[in-house]
Backbone bond lengths (Angstrom), bond angles and torsions (degrees), N, CA, C in turn:
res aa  C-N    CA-C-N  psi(-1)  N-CA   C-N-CA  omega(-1)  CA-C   N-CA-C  phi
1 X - - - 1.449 - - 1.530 111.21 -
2 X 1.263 112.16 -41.55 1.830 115.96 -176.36 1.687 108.39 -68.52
3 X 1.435 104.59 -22.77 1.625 113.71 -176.55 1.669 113.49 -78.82
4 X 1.508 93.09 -30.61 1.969 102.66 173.70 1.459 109.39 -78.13
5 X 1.531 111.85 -25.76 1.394 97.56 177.30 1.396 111.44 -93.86
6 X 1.066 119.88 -15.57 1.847 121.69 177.29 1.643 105.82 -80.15
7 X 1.497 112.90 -14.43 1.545 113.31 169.56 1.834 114.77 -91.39
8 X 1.471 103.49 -27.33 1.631 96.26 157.24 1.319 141.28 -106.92
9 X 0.611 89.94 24.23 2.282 128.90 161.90 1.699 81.57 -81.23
10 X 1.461 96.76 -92.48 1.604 97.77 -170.30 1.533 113.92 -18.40
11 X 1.566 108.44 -53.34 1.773 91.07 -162.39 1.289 124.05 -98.21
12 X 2.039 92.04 11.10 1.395 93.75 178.12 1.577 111.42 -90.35
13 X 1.491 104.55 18.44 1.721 104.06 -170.24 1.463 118.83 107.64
14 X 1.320 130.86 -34.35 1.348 133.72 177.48 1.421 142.89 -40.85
15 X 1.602 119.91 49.01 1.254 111.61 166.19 1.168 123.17 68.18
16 X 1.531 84.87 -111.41 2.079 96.59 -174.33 1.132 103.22 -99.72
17 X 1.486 131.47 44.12 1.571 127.08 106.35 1.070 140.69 -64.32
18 X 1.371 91.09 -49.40 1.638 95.80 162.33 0.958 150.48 -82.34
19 X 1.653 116.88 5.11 1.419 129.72 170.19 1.327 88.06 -111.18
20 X 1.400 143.32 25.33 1.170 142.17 141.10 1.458 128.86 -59.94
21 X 1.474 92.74 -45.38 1.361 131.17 -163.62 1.579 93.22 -84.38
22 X 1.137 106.42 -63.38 1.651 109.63 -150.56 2.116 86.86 -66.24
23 X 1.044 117.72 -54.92 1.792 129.06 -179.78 1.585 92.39 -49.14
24 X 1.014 138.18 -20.66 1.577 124.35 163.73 1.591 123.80 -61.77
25 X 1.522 112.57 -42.53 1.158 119.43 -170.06 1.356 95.26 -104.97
26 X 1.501 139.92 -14.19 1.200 127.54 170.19 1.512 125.54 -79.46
27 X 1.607 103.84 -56.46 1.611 117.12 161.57 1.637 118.26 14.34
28 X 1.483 99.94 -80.28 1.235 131.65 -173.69 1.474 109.28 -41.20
29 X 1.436 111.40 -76.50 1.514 120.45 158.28 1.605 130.97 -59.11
30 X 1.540 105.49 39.14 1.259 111.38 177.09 1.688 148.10 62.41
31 X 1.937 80.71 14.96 1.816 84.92 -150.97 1.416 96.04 -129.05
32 X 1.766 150.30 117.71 1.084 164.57 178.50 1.509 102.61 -89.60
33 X 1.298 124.40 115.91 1.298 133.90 140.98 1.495 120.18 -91.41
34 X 1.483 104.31 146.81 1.478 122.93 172.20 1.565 98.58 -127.58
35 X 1.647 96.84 142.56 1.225 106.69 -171.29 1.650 103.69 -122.83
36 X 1.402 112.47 161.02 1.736 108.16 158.73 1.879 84.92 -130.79
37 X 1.769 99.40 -160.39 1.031 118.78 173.62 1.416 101.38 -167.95
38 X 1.619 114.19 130.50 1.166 119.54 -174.50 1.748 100.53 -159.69
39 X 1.514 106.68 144.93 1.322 135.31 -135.58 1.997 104.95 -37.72
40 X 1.548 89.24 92.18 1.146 119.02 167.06 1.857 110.17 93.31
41 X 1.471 124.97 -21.29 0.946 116.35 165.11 1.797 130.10 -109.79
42 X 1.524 86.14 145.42 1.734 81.84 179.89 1.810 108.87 -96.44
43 X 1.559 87.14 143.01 1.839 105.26 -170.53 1.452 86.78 -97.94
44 X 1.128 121.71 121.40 1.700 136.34 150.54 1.592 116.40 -103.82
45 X 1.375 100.27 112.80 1.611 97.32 171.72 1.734 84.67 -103.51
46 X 1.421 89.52 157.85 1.687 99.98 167.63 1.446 92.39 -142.92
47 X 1.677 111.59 149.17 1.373 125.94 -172.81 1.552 95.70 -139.40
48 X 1.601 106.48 137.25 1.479 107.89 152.48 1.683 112.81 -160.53
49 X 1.271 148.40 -179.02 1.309 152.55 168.19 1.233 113.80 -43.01
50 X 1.159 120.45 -65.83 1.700 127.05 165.89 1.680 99.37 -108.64
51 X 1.716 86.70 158.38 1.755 100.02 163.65 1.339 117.65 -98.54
52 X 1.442 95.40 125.76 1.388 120.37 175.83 1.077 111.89 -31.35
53 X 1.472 124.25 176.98 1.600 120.11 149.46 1.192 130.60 -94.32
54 X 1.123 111.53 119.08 2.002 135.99 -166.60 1.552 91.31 -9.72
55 X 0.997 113.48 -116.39 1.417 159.10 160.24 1.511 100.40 20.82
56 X 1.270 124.42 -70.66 1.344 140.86 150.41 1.375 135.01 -18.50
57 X 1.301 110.27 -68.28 1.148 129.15 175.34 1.842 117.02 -72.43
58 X 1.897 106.57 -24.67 1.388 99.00 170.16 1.560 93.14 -68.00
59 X 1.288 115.56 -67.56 1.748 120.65 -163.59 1.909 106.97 -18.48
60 X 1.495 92.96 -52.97 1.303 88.95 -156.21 1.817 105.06 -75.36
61 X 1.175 132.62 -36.60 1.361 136.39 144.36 1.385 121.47 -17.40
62 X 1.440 110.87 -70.27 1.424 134.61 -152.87 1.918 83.92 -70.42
63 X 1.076 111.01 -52.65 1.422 126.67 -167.90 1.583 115.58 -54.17
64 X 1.670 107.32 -45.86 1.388 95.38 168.33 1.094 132.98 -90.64
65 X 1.331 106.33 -30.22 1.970 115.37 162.59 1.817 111.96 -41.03
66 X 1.271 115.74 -54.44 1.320 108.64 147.94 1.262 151.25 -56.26
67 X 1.161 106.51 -32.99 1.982 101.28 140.02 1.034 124.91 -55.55
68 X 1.437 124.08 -44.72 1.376 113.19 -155.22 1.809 104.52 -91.55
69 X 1.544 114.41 -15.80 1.271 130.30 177.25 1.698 113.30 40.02
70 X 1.352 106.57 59.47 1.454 105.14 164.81 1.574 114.66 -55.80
71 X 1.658 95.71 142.75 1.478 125.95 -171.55 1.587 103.81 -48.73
72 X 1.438 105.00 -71.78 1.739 119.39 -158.77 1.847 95.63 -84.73
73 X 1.156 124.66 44.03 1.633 122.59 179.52 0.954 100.17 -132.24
74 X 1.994 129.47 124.27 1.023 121.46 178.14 2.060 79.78 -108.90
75 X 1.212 108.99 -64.45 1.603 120.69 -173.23 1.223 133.85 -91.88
76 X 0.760 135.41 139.19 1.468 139.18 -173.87 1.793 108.96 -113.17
77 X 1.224 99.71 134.29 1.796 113.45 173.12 1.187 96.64 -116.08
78 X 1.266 129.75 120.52 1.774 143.58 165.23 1.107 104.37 -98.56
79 X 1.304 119.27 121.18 2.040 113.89 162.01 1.484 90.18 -133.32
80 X 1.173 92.74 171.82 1.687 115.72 -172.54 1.413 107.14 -156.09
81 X 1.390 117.70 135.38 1.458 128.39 171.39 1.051 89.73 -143.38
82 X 1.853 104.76 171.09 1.789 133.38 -176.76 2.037 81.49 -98.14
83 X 1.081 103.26 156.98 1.669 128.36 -170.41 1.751 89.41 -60.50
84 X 1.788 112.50 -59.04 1.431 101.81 -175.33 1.235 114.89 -45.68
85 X 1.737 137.70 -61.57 1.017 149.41 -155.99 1.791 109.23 -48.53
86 X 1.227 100.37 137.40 1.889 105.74 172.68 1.445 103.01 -94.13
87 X 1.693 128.19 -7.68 1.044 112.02 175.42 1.689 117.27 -117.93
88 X 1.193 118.71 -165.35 1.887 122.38 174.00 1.962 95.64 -85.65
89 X 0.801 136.90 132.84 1.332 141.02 -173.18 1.847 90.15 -111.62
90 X 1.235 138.79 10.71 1.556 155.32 154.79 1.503 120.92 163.78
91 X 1.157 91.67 168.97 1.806 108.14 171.17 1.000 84.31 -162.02
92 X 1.706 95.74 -173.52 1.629 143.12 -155.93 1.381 115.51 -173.63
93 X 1.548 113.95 132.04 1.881 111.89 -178.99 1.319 89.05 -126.80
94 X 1.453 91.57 131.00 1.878 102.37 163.56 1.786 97.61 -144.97
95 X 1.556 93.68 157.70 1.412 112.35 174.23 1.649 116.09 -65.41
96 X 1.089 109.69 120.53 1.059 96.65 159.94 1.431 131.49 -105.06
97 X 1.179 120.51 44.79 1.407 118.48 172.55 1.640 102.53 -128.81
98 X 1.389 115.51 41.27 1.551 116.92 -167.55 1.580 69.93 -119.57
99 X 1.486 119.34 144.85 1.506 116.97 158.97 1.505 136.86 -72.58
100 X 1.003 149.89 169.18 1.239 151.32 -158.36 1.216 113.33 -59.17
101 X 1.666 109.78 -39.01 1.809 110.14 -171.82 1.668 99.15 -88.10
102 X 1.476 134.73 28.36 1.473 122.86 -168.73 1.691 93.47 -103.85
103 X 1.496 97.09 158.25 1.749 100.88 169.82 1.719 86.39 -96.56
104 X 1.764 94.51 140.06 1.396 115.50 176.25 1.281 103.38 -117.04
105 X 1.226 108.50 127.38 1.386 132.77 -178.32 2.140 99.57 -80.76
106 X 1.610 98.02 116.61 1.522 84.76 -161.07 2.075 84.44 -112.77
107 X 1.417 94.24 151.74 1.402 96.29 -157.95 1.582 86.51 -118.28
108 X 1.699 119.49 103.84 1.686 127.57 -162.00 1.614 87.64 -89.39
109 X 0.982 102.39 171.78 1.775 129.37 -168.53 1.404 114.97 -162.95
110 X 1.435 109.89 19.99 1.596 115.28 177.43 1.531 111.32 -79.67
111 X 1.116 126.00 -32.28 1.350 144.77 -155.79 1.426 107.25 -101.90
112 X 1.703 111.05 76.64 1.118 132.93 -163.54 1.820 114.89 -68.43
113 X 0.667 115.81 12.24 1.635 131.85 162.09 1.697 121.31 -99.28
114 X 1.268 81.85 -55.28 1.866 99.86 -177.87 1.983 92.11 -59.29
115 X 0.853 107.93 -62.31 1.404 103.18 -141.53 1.931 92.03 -101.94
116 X 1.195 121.30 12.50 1.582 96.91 178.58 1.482 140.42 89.49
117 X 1.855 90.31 9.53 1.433 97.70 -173.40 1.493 89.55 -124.69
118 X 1.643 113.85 74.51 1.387 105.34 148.92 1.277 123.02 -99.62
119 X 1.249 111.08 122.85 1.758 116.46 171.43 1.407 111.96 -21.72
120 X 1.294 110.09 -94.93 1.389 109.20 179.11 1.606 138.34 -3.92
121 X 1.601 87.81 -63.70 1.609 108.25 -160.77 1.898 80.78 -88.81
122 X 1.050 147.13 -16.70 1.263 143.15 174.08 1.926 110.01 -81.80
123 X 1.131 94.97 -18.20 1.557 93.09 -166.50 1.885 96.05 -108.69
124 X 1.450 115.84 -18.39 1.297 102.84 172.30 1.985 114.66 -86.40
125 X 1.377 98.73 -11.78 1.389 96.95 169.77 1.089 117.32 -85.83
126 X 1.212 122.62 -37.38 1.743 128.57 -170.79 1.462 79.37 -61.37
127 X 1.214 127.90 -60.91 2.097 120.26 -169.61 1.650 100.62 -34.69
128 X 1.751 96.05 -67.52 1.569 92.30 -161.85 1.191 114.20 -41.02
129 X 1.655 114.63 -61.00 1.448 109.44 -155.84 1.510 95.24 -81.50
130 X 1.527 141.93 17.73 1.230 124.80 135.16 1.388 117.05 -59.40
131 X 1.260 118.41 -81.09 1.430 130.74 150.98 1.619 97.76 32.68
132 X 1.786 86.65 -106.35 1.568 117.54 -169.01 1.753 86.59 -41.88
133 X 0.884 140.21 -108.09 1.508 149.90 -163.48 1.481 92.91 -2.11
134 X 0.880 103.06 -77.56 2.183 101.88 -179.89 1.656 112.72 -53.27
135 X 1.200 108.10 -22.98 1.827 94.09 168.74 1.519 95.96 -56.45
136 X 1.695 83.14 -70.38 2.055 98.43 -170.00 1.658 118.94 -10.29
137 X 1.699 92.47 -72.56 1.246 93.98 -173.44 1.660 112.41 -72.25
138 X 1.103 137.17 -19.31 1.560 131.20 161.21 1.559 122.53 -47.38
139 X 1.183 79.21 -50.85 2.360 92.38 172.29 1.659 105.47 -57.21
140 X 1.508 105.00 -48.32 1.549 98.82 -168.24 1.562 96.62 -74.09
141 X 1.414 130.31 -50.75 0.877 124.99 -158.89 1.891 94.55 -44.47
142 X 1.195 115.64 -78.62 1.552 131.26 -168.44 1.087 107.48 -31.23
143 X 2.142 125.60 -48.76 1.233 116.22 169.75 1.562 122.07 -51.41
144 X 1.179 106.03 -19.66 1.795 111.28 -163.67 1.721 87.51 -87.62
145 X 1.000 121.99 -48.72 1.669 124.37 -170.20 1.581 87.21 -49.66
146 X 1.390 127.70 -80.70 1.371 142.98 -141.41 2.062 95.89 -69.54
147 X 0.959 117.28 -13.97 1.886 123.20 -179.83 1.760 73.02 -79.45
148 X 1.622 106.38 -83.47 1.620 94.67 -157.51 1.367 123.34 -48.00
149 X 1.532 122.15 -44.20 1.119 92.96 159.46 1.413 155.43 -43.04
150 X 1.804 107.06 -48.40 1.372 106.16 178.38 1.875 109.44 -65.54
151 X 1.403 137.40 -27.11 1.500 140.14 126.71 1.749 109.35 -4.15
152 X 0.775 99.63 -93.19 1.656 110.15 -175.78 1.871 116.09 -42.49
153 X 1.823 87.11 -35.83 2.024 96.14 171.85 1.716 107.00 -64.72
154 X 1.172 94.86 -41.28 1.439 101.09 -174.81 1.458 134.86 -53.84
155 X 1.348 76.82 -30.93 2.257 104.29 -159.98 1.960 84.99 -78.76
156 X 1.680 98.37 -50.45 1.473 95.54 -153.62 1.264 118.36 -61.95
157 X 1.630 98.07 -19.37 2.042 110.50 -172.80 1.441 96.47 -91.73
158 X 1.231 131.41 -47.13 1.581 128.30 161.70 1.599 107.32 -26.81
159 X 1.255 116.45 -67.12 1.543 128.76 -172.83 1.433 104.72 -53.57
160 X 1.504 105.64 -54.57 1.682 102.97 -171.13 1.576 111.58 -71.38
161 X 1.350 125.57 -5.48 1.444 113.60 -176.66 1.600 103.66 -74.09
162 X 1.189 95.34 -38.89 1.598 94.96 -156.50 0.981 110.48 -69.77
């Protein structure tokens, strides 16, 4: 009974059902996915020591998400990295509400030039607009210090007149 309801969780959309599910058949072959789900697509990271082989590892993904045909899933984002890596070393997005016998047009993102995923130029922006974000909040912070203070000037000369 706890297994029928942890399988309609799964197809009602739920997350960590489904990286329940999917970490069952992966486990074995060395490879942990974590999943989210957010408005209408499911995020699959998959992690293991080495990377699998492409091809394979979508099938077998692509394959059960389509069995199990969660409700609130239109798309799926697959990435995959080795455990060392700080980044996705690939993915793949396909529909999942096309049925099993459809050709899926799979839209790759390995080819870090073509498509915009250069490290570098990704890791010097994530800085900047860290960066800038910590000025931001430093300025406001200081404006907010310098309001309470002149507050506190106010209160104390108010107090001392009287």
């Amino acid at each position: 009974m706890v297994q029928y309801r942890f399988i309609e969780l799964a197809k009602q959309g739920n997350s960590k059902s489904i990286a329940t599910l999917l970490n069952g058949t992966l486990h074995p072959q060395g490879i942990n996915a974590r999943v989210s789900a957010v408005n209408g697509w499911l995020h699959i990271l998959l992690e293991s020591e080495e990377l699998p082989e492409r091809s394979y590892i979508v099938d077998i993904v692509r394959h059960q998400l389509i069995e199990l045909a969660p409700e609130s899933i239109k798309r799926v984002k697959l990435l995959i990295k080795r455990y060392r890596d700080d980044y996705a070393t690939w993915g793949q997005e396909f529909d999942l509400k096309l049925n099993s016998s459809s050709n899926l047009i799979w839209h790759n993102f390995d080819d870090n030039q073509q498509h915009g995923f250069d490290s570098e130029q990704n890791i010097n922006n994530i800085k900047n607009r860290s960066w800038n974000h910590l000025i931001i909040s430093q300025i406001t912070l200081g404006i907010v210090v310098v309001i309470l203070l002149m507050a506190v000037f106010v209160f104390i000369s108010k107090m001392s007149v009287r």
